[in-house]
C-alpha positions as a Python dict, from the first residue, in 0.01 Angstrom:
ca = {
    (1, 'X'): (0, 0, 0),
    (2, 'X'): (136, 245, -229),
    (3, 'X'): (25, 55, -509),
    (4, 'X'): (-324, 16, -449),
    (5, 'X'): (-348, 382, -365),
    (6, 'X'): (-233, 452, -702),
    (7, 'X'): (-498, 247, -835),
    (8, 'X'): (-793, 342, -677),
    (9, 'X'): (-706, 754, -764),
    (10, 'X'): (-696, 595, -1110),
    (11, 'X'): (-978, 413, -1099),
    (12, 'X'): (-1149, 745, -922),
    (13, 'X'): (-997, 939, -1211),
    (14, 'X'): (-1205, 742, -1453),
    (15, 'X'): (-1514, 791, -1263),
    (16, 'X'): (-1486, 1096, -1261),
    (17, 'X'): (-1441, 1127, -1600),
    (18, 'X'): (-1709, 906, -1698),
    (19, 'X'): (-1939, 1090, -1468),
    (20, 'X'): (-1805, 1431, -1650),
    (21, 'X'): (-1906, 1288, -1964),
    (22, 'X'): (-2287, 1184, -1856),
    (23, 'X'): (-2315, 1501, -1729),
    (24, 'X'): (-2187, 1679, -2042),
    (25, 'X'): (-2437, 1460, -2302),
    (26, 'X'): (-2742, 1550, -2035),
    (27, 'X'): (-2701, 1891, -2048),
    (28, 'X'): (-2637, 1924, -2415),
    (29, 'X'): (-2963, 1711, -2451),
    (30, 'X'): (-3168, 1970, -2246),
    (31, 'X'): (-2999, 2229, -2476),
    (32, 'X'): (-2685, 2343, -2380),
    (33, 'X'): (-2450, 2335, -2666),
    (34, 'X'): (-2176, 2470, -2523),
    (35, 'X'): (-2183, 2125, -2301),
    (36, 'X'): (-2292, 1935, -2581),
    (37, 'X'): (-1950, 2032, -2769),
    (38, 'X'): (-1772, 1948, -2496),
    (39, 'X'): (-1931, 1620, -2490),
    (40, 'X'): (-1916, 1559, -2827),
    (41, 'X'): (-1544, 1621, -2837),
    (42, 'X'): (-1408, 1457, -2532),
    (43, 'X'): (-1590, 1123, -2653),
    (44, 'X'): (-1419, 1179, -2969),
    (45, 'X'): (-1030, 1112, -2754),
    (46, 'X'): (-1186, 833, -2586),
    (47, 'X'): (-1346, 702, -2918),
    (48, 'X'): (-956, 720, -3099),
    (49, 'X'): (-833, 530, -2781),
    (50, 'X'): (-1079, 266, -2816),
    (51, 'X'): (-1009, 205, -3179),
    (52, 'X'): (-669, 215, -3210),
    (53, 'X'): (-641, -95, -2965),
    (54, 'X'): (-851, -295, -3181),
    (55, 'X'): (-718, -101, -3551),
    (56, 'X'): (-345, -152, -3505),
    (57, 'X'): (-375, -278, -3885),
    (58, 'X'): (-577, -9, -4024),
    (59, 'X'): (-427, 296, -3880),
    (60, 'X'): (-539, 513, -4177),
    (61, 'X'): (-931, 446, -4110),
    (62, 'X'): (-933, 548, -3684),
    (63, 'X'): (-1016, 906, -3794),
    (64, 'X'): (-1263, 837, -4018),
    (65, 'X'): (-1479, 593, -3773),
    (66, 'X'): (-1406, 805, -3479),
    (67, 'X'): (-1595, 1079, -3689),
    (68, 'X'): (-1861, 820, -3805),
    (69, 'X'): (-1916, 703, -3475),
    (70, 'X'): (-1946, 1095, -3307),
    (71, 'X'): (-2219, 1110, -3624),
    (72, 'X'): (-2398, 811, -3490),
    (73, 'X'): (-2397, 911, -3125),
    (74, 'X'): (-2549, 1249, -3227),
    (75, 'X'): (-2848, 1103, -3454),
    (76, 'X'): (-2887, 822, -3189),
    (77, 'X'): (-2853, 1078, -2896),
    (78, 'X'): (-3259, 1048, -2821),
    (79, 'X'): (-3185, 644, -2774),
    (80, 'X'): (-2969, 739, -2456),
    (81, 'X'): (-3163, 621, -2154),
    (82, 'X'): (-3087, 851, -1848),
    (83, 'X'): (-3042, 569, -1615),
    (84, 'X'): (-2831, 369, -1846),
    (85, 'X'): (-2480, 381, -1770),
    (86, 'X'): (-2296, 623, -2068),
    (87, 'X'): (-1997, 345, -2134),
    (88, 'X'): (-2276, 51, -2235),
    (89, 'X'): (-2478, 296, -2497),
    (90, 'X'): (-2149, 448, -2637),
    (91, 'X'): (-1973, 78, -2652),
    (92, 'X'): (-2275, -35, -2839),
    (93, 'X'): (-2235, 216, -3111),
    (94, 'X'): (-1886, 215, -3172),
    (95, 'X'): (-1866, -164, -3181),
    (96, 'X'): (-2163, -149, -3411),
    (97, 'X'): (-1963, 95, -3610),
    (98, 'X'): (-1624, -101, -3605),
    (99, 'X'): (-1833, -436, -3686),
    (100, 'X'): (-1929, -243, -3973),
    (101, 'X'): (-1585, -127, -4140),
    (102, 'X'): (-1474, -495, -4051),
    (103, 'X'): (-1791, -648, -4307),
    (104, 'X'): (-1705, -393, -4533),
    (105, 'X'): (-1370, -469, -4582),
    (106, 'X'): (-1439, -853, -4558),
    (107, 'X'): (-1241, -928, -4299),
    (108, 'X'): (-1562, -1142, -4110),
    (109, 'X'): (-1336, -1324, -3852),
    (110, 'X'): (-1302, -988, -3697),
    (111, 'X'): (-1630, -1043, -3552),
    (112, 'X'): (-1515, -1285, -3341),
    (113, 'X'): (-1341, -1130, -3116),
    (114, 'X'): (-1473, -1168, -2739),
    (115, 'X'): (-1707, -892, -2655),
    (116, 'X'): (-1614, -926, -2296),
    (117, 'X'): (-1289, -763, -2384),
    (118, 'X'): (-1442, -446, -2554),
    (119, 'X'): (-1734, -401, -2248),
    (120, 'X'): (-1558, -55, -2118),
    (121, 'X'): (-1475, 247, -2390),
    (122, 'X'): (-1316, 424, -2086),
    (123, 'X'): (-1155, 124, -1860),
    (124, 'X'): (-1379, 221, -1615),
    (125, 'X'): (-1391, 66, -1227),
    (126, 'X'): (-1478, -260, -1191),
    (127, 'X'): (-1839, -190, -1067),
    (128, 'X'): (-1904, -25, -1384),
    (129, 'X'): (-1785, -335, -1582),
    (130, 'X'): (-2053, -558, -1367),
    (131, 'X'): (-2293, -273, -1433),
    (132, 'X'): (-2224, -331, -1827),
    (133, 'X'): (-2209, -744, -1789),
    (134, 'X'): (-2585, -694, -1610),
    (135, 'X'): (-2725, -485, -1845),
    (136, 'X'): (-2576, -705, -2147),
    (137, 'X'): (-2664, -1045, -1972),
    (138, 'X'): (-3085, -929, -1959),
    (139, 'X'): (-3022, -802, -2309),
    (140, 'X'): (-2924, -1188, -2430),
    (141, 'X'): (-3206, -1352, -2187),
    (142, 'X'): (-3391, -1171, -2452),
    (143, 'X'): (-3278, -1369, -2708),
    (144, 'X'): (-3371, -1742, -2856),
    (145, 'X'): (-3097, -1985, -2752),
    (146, 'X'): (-2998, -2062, -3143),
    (147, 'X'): (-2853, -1676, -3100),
    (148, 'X'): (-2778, -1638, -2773),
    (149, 'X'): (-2592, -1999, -2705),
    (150, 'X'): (-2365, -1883, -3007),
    (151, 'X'): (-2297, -1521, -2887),
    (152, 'X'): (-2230, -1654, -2527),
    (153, 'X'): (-2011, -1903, -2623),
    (154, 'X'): (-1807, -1722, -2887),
    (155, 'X'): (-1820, -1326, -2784),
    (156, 'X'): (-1811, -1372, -2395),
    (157, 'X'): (-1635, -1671, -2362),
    (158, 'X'): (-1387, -1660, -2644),
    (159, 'X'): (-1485, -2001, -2828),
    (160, 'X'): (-1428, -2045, -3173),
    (161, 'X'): (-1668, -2160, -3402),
    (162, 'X'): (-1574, -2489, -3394),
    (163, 'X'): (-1589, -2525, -3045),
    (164, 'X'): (-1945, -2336, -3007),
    (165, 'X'): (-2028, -2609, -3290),
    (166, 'X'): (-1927, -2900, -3049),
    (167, 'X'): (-2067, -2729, -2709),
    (168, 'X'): (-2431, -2616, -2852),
    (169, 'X'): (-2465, -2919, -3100),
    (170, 'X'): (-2571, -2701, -3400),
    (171, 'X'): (-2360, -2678, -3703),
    (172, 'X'): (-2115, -2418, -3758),
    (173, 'X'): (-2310, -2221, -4012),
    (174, 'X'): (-2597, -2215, -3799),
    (175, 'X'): (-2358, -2085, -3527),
    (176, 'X'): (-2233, -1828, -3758),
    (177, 'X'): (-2573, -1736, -3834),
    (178, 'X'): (-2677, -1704, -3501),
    (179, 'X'): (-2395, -1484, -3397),
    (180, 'X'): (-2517, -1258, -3687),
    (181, 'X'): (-2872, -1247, -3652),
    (182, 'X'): (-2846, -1257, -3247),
    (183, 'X'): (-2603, -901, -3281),
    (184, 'X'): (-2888, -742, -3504),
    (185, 'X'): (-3134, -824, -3275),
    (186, 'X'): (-2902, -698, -2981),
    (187, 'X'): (-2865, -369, -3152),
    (188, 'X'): (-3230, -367, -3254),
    (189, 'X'): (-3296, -351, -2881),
    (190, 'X'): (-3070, -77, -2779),
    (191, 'X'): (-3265, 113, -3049),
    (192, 'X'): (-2991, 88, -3298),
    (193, 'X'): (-3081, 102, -3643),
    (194, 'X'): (-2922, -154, -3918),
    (195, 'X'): (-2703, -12, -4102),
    (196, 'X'): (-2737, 18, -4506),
    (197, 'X'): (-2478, -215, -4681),
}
């Protein structure tokens, strides 16, 4: 009993804090900057949380992307949709932002890492995960099935290439490619623009 209480103020606690946050970037877009700063730098510890789960290996660059990624969120800020919940829109930038240092440095099986374990910048409640798993399921019905088999299989279900290969009958380059092309076209439709090599 005990236990469960202590979950559910946690999981209120993060609520709360997510609903802080949405608050915070909606005022600062209607002006206030004294709310927008406050925004702008709470996302920032949430944004060094997020990365140093998945940058154990390149401790040196978390301050740099965090800083990249505040950058992004403030020249994407008019792609923020109102009803939209805050952790899918920020989750989409910063992966787009960590997908990026990954190419950059060459290390291309990063990208393959399930996306279902990245859905929530703020381990948020489980309604909020469904919420994001919604939103990002219509996003892929958007898709053709040469990029959203391979994205399915290997992002949300954890498949290797191999495997996608095998399960979608299309080679493994093509799967590769579709993984590629299908997370432009994602981004392109969250109103995120590619980024320059």
């Amino acid at each position: 009993m005990e236990r469960n209480f202590v979950s559910t103020v946690t999981v209120q606690r993060l609520q709360a804090g997510e609903d802080r946050l949405r608050v915070l970037l909606l005022q600062g877009l209607e002006g206030d900057t004294t709310a927008y700063q406050a925004f702008l730098q709470a996302m920032g510890a949430h944004l060094r949380a997020f990365f140093k789960r998945r940058m154990a290996s390149l401790p040196d660059d978390i301050e740099d992307l965090v800083q990249e990624t505040l950058l992004a969120l403030h020249n994407q800020r008019h792609t923020y949709h109102r009803d939209q919940p805050i952790t899918a829109w920020v989750h989409a930038i910063a992966r787009y932002k960590l997908i990026d240092l990954f190419r950059a440095r060459g290390s291309r099986e990063s990208l393959h890492e399930p996306l279902e374990d990245d859905l929530q910048v703020f381990a948020a409640s489980d309604t909020d995960a469904s919420d994001a798993r919604r939103d990002l399921g219509r996003l892929l019905e958007q898709l053709p099935d040469h990029q959203r088999l391979p994205i399915v299989h290997m992002k949300l279900e954890g498949l290797s290439v191999i495997e996608t290969a095998a399960a979608t009958g299309m080679s493994e380059s093509a799967v590769k490619v579709g993984v590629h092309r299908g997370l432009k076209a994602l981004a392109a439709l969250i109103g995120l623009k590619e980024p320059k090599p």
